[in-house]
C-alpha positions in Angstrom: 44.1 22.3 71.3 41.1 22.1 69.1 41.5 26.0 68.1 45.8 25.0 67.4 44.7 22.3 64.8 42.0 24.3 63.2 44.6 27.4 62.4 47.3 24.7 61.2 44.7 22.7 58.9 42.7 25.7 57.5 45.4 27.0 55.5 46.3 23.8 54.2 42.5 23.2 53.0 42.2 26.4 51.5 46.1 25.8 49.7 44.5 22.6 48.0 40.6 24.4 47.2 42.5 26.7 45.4 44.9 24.9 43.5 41.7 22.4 41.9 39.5 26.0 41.4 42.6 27.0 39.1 43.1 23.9 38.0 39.2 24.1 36.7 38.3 25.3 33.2 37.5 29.1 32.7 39.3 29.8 35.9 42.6 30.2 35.7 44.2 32.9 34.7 45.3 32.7 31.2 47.1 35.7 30.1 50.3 35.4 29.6 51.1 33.7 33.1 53.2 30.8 33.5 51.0 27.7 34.0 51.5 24.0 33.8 49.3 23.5 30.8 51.1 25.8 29.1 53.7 24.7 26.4 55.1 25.6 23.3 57.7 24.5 20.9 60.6 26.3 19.4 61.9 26.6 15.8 64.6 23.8 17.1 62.0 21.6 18.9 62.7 22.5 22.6 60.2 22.7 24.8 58.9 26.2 27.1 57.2 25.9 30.0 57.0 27.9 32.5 58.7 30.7 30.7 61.8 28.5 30.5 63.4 26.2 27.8 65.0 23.1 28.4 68.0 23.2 26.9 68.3 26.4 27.0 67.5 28.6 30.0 70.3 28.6 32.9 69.3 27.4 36.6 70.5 31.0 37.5 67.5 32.5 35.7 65.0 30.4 37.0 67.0 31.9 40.7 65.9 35.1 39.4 62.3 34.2 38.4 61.8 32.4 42.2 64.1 34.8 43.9 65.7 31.9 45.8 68.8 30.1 45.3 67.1 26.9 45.7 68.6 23.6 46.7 71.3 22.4 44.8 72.2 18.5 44.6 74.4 15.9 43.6 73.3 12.4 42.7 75.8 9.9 42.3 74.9 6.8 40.7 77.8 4.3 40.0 75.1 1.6 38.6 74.1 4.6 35.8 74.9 5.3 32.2 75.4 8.6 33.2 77.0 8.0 37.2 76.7 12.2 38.3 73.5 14.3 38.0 72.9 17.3 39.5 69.4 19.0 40.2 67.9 22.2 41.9 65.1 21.8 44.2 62.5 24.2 45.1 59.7 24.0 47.4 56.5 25.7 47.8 56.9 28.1 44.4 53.6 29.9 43.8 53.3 30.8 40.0 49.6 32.6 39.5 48.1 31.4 42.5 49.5 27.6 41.8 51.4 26.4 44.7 53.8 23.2 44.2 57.6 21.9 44.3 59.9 22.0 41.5 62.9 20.5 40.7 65.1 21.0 37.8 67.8 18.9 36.5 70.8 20.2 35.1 72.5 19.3 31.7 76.0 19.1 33.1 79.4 17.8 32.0 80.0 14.6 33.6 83.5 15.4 33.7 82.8 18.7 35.8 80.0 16.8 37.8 83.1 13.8 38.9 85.8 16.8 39.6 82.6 18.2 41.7 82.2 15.1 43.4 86.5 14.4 43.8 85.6 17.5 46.0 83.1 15.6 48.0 84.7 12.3 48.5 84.9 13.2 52.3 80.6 12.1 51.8 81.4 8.6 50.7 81.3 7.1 47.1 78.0 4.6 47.3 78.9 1.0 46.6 75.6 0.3 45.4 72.6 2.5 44.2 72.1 6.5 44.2 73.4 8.7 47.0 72.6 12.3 47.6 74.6 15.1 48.0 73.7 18.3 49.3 76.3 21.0 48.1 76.9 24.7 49.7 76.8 27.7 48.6 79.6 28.1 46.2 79.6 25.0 44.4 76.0 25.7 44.0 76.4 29.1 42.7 79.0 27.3 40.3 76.2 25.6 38.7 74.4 28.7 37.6 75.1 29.2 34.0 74.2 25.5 33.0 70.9 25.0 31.0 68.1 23.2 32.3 67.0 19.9 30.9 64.2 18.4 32.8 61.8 19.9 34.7 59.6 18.0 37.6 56.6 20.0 39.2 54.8 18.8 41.9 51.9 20.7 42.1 50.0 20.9 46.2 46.6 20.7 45.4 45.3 16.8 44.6 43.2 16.9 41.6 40.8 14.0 39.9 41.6 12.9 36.1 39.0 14.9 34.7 40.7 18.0 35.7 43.4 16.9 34.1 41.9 16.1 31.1 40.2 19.4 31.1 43.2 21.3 31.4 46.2 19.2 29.5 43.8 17.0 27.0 43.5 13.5 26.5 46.9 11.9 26.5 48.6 9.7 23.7 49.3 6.8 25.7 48.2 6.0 28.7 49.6 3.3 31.1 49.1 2.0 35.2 51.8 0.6 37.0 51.7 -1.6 39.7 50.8 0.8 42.3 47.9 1.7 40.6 49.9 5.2 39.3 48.2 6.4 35.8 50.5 7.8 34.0 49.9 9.9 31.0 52.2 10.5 28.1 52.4 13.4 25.7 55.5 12.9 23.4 55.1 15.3 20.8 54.7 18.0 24.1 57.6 16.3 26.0 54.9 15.7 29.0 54.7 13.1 31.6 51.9 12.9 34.2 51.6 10.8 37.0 48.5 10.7 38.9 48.2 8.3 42.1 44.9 6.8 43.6 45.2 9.8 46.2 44.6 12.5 43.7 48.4 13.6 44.0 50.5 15.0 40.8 54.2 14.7 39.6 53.9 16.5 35.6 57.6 16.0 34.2 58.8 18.2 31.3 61.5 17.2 28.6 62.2 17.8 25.5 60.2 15.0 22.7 64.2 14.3 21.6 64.8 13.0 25.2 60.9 11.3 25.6 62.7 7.9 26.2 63.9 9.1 29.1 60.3 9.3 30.6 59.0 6.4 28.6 61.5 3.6 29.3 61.1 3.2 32.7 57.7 2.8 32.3 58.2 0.1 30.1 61.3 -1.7 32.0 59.0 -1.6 35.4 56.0 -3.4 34.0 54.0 -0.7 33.8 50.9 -1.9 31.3 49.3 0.4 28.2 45.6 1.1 29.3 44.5 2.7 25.7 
């Protein structure tokens, strides 16, 4: 029994002592390699990460960079501005040693989003709040040649603020919610960072045009500036 837990918590350790030696200054692999910390502008103000650009870069070629298909979703929200969303989900993705879970949302005609969901009414419409759809195979292969607009990584390895500091800079704003969440905004880089009392992660990536989308539900939930 003891020897069972050891080889199932071992790896798991050594996952998360990785990801924070990375995560470390001076030793990470810096050449060339996508990493979190990594970003860069183009001549029309869209953001790359990751070698991809939102608003640019089809979900098919991020297939091709993680050589999976991924997990394609429908979210319908009747209470939304926007009601249909779709997003691809990918778990445990290891870019230069970094292990985490991605998920990409989709900039996709709502019209083609409700026909996709017209498909689906067999699942229910929600009378109230989100619902989640999983779709198969061909209507998530029909998906491939939209553009990314939003990435959200969830990196494995639990990491203390200073690493985070060390690696992304200070942030421009800075605020806690009520669960004690930091979260740290970079609007000119189209960065969010949320970083919970447990040392866990969630960076979201969007272009600055779209930063509102980050920052407004900061500021409709309460959350308060702390700088």
């Amino acid at each position: 029994m003891i020897i069972s837990t050891l080889r199932l918590v071992i790896p798991i350790l050594l996952v998360a002592a990785l990801g924070i030696w990375l995560f470390t200054p001076d030793k990470a692999d810096d050449t060339g390699q996508p990493l979190p910390w990594m970003t860069e502008l183009d001549a029309e103000q869209r953001l790359k990460v990751f070698g991809f650009t939102l608003g640019a870069t089809p979900i098919d070629e991020v297939r091709t960079a993680f050589g999976t298909p991924g997990e394609a979703i429908l979210v319908v929200d009747p209470d939304a501005p926007t009601p249909y969303r779709a997003e691809v989900l990918f778990d445990q993705v290891t870019l230069n040693r970094l292990r985490g879970h991605f998920q990409f949302r989709l900039d996709v005609d709502q019209a083609a989003l409700a026909a996709l969901h017209e498909a689906h009414q067999g699942s229910g419409r929600p009378s109230r709040g989100p619902a989640r759809l999983t779709l198969g195979p061909t209507d998530s292969a029909a998906l491939g040649q939209w553009p990314i607009e939003q990435i959200i990584y969830h990196p494995m390895a639990r990491l203390h603020a200073r690493l985070i500091e060390s690696r992304f800079g200070p942030p421009e704003q800075l605020f806690v919610d009520t669960n004690g969440v930091q979260h740290w905004l970079y609007p000119h880089r189209g960065m969010a960072i949320g970083h919970d009392p447990r040392g866990m992660v969630r960076i979201q990536y969007v272009n600055p045009a779209d930063f509102d989308r980050l920052h407004d539900p900061l500021r409709d939930n309460h959350a308060a500036p702390a700088r």
